[in-house]
C-alpha positions, 0 to 999 in steps of 0.5 A: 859740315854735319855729318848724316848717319845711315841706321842700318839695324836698331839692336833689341838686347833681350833676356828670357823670363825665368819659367817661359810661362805663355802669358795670355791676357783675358782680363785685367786681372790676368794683366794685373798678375803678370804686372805684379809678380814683375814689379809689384814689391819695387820700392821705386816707382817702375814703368812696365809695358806689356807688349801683346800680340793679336791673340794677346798673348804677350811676347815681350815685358819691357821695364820702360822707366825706372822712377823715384819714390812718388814718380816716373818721368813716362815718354810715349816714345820709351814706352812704344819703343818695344812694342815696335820692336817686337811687331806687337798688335797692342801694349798693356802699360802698367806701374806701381807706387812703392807706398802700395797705394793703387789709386791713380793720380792726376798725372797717372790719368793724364799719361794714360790719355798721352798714350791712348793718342800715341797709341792711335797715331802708331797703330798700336792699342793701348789696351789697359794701364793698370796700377798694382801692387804687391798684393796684386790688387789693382786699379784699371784705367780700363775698367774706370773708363780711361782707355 
């Protein structure tokens, strides 16, 4: 006989970031900052999501996925977890490559329709992907008419 569990809470462990500066996103470029200085200088490849509220200040980082040197396995369902947990209006995703290159590749572009779709289906707007690097220079999925 299989047994059937009842979820009665689902446990969000979090950490206050150092400084509790109020991050407000306007522009990529404020999104490619606050993506940068968390994870610009990783030497793997790092999965960030930015969970945003309606005024889209953001009240949650989560670092989704933690890579190799060239990749990162990305499932919509990691990457939509915090924002679920954390009632937001809308997601910012964001990663780096460890070689500081910021143009995308094939599959960077193809994850990022993955998560517009998701995005749609949950009610959750996936604003940007935005790759970064220790410079904070950037690259908008946005901005190149991906999202």
């Amino acid at each position: 006989m299989k047994k059937v569990y009842e979820i009665q809470r689902i446990k969000q462990v979090i950490q206050e970031v150092e400084g509790g500066e109020k991050y407000i996103v306007r522009s990529p470029q404020d999104g490619a900052n606050i993506a940068s200085k968390f994870i610009g200088d990783e030497d793997r490849e790092v999965f960030f999501v930015m969970c945003l509220n309606t005024k889209n200040r953001v009240v949650a980082v989560h670092r989704c996925h933690v890579g190799g040197l060239n990749a990162s396995l990305v499932m919509p369902r990691e990457v939509f977890k915090s924002a679920i947990l954390n009632n937001s209006a809308s997601i910012i995703v964001s990663h780096q490559h460890p070689s500081q290159d910021i143009n995308p590749s094939r599959e960077d572009i193809e994850v990022t329709r993955r998560l517009v779709d998701a995005g749609k289906i949950l009610g959750i707007e996936v604003l940007d992907h935005i790759i970064v690097n220790a410079s904070s220079d950037y690259y908008s999925m946005k901005e190149k008419g991906y999202v």
